[in-house]
N, C-alpha and C positions, 0 to 999 in steps of 0.2 A: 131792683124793680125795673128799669133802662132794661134788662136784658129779656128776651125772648121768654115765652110760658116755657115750651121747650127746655132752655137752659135751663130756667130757674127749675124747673123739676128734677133734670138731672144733677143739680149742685145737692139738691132736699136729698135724693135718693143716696147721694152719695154717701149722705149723714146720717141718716133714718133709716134708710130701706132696710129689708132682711140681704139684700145683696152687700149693703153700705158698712157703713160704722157701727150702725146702726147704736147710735147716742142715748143712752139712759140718763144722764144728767148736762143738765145745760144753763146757762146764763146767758139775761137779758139784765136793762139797766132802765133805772127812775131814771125821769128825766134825761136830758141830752147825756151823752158823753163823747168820747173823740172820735167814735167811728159815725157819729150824727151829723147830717149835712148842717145844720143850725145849732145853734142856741136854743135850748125853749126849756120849761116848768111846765108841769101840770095846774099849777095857779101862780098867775105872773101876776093880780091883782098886789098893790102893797099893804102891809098890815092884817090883810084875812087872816086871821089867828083862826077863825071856825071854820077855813076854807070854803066856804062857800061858791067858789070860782072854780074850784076844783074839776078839772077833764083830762078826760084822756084821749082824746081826738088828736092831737099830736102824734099817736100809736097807730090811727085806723087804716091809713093809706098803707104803711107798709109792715110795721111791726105785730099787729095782731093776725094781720091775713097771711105772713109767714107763720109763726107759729100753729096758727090752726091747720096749713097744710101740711104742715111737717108730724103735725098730729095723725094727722089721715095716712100719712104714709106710715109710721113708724107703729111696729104691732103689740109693742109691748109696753108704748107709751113712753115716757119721761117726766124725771125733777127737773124742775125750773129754781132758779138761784137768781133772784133780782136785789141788783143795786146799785145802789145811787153814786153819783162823782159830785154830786154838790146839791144842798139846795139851794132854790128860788134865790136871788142875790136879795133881794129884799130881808131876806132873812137871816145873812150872814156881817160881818161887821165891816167887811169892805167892799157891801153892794155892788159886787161883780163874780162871774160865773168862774173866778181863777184864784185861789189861794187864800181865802175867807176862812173864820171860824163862824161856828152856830151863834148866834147872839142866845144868851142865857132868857131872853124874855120869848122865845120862840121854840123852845126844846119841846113845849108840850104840843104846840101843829106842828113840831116836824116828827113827832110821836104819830101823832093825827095822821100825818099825812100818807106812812108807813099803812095805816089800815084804810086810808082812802082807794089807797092804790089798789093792795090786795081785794078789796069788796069791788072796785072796779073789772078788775080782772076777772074775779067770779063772776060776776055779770055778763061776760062776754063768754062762759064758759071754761075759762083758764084760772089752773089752781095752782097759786103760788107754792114751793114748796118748801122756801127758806128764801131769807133778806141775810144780805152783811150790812153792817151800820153804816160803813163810809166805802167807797171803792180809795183805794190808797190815802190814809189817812195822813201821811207823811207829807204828800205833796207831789208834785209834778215837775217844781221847777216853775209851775204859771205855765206850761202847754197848753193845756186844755180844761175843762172842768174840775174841778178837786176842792175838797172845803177838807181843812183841817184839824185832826184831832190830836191831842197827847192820851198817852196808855190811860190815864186816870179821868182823862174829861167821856172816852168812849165807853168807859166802865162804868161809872157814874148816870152816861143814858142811857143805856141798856139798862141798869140797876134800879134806875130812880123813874124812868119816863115810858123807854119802847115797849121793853117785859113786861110790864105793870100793865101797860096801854093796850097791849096784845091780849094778852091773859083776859082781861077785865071783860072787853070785846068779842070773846068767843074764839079769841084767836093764838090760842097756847098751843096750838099743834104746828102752828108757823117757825121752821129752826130759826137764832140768830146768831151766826158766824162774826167774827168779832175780824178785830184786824187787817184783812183782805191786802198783803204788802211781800214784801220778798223775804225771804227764808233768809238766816243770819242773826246777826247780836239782835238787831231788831227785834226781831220774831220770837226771843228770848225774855227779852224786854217785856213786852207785850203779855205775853202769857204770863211771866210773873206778876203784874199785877188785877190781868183778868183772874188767875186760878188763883189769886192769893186767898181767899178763904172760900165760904159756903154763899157767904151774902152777894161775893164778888160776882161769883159763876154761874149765879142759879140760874139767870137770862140768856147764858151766853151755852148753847150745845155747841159750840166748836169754834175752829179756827177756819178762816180763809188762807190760805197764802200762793202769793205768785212764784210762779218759777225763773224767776229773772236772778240779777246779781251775779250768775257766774255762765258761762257756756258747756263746762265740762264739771265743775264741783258742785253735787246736789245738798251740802251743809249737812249731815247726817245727824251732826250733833245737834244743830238746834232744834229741828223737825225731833230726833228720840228726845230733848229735854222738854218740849212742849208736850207731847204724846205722852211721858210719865207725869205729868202734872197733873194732867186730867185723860185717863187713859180711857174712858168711859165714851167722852168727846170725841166729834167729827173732828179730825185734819184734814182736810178737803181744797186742792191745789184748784181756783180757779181762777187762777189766767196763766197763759204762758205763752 
C-alpha cells in the first residue's frame, strides 16, 4: 500500500493479468499473521462467546481493496483459501498471540467465528472457497502467531464443532483442509488420523501442506501415502 497505484497495479498484473500468472487459487489469512504489520483479531472483546464484537475493518484499508482489484484484473476469476495463525489470545490457554492452544470452553466461537468471517466476506462481495483449521499447527517456535494443535485435537474440531457449524449454517460447500504444515513423517502422521475412518474425514475434503523441510527433496512418499488414504481428497500445497 506505501507504494505507488502504478506499482501496485503492475505487481496485481503480474499475478492476475492474462499477461501474468494469471493465479486461479490463492490464500489470505483470519486475523493477523507474520506478514501483518500488527497484532489484531476480528473480536479482541474478552469472553464474547456470541462474538458480538465481531469486524472486519482491520481488512478494509488494505486487504479487501486488494483482492477486489485483483478481481477486476484476473478474467477467469479465483479460489480464495483462508486461514487463521491463531485466535484472539483471549481464547487460547496462554492469552498471547504465540504458541497457545484453543481452550476447550471456546471451540464453539472459534467454530463461530470461522462463519462470521466467511458471511463477512460475502458481504463485501468475496466468496471464500475453503478454510484450513490452524495455519501450522505444530508451531513456530513463538515467531509469530500460531496456536497449537495435536493430529486428534484438529480432528475432533473439524468433527465435532467447524463441519457441523458449517453444514448447519448453509455452509457445507465451504472445503476444510486439515493440517496446513510441511510434508514428512508429519504429514503422515496427520493423515493417519484425519483418514482414519468415515466419521474422521467426513469434514475434512483435504489436506494443506507447505513445501518447506527440505530445498531439493519433495517427500514423494509421504504426499503418495496421504493421496492413497483418501484419494478422492484435495492435496493442495499452500505455502511455500
Amino acid at each position: 500500500n506505501k507504494l505507488s497505484k502504478a506499482k501496485r497495479d503492475k505487481i496485481l498484473q503480474a499475478y492476475f493479468g492474462e499477461d501474468g500468472a494469471r493465479y486461479s487459487l490463492t490464500r489470505t489469512h483470519i486475523n493477523s499473521c507474520d506478514f501483518s504489520l500488527s497484532n489484531y483479531a476480528y473480536a479482541m472483546k474478552p469472553d464474547d462467546k456470541t462474538l458480538d464484537s465481531f469486524s472486519i475493518d482491520a481488512d478494509r484499508d488494505d486487504l479487501i481493496p486488494m483482492i477486489k482489484e485483483a478481481r477486476k484484473i484476473s478474467k477467469d476469476g479465483f479460489k480464495i483459501i483462508a486461514s487463521p495463525w491463531t485466535a484472539p489470545p483471549w481464547m487460547t490457554d496462554n492469552n498471547d498471540w504465540r504458541g497457545g492452544k484453543l481452550l476447550p470452553q471456546y471451540r464453539e466461537t472459534w467454530a463461530l467465528y470461522f462463519s462470521k468471517y466467511i458471511n463477512a466476506y460475502k458481504k463485501e462481495g468475496i466468496d471464500i472457497w475453503g478454510v484450513t483449521v490452524e495455519n501450522e499447527p505444530l508451531g513456530n517456535d513463538k515467531n509469530w502467531e500460531s496456536m497449537h494443535f495435536t493430529p486428534e485435537e484438529m480432528t475432533a474440531f473439524a468433527k465435532d464443532f467447524l463441519g457441523p457449524h458449517l453444514e448447519k449454517n448453509g455452509m457445507g460447500s465451504i472445503k476444510i483442509l486439515g493440517y496446513d504444515q510441511n510434508r514428512g513423517e508429519e504429514l503422515e502422521k496427520w493423515a493417519n488420523v484425519m483418514y482414519k475412518d468415515e466419521a474422521s474425514s467426513k469434514y475434512f475434503d483435504g489436506m494443506a501442506v507447505h513445501w518447506y523441510a527440505s530445498t531439493y527433496d519433495y517427500f514423494p512418499g509421504s504426499l503418495l501415502h496421504t493421496h492413497q488414504l483418501a484419494p478422492q481428497k484435495h492435496l493442495i500445497n499452500t505455502e511455500a
